[in-house]
C-alpha positions in Angstrom: 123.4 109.0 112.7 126.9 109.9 112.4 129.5 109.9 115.0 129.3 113.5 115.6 125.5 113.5 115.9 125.8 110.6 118.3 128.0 112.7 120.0 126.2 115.9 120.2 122.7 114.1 121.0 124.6 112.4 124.0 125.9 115.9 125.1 121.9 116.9 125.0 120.8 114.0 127.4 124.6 114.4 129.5 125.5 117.3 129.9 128.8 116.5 131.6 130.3 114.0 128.6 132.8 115.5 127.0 133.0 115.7 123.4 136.8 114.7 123.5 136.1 111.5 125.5 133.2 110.2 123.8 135.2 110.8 120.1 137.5 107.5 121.9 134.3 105.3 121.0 132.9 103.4 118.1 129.7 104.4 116.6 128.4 101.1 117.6 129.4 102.1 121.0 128.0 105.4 121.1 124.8 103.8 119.8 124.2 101.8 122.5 125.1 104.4 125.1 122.6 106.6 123.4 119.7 104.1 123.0 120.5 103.5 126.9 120.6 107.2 128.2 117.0 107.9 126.1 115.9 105.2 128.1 116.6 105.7 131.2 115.4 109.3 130.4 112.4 108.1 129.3 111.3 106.0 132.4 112.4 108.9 134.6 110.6 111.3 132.8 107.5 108.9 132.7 108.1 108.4 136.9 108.4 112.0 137.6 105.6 113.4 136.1 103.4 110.8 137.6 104.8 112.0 141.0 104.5 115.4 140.4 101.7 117.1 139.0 101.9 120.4 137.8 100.3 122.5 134.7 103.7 123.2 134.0 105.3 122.4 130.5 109.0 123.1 130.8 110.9 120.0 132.2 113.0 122.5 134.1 110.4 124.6 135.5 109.0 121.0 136.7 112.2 119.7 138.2 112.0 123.0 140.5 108.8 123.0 141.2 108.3 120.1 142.8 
């Protein structure tokens, strides 16, 4: 990936990163931040929709149903 599509697939998974701030870092670093955020998205994801069950297929319609 590129630094600007690190960038814009962190801004996906954080909304509140700036673009500006995150330009500052490496790729490398980027990389890493990104391969952390899909994980921790991932095991929240994975706990959530354990917890709550719903027929419901839109992760925000989930979030406020529950």
């Amino acid at each position: 990936m590129t630094k600007q599509e690190l960038i814009g697939r962190i801004a996906t998974i954080n909304r509140s990163a700036r673009a500006e701030f995150l330009a500052e870092f490496e790729e490398a670093e980027l990389q890493q931040y990104l391969t952390n955020l899909e994980t921790v998205w991932a095991d929240f994801q994975q706990q959530y929709y354990t917890a709550c069950e719903t027929t419901s297929s839109t992760p925000e319609l989930v979030l406020m149903a529950c």
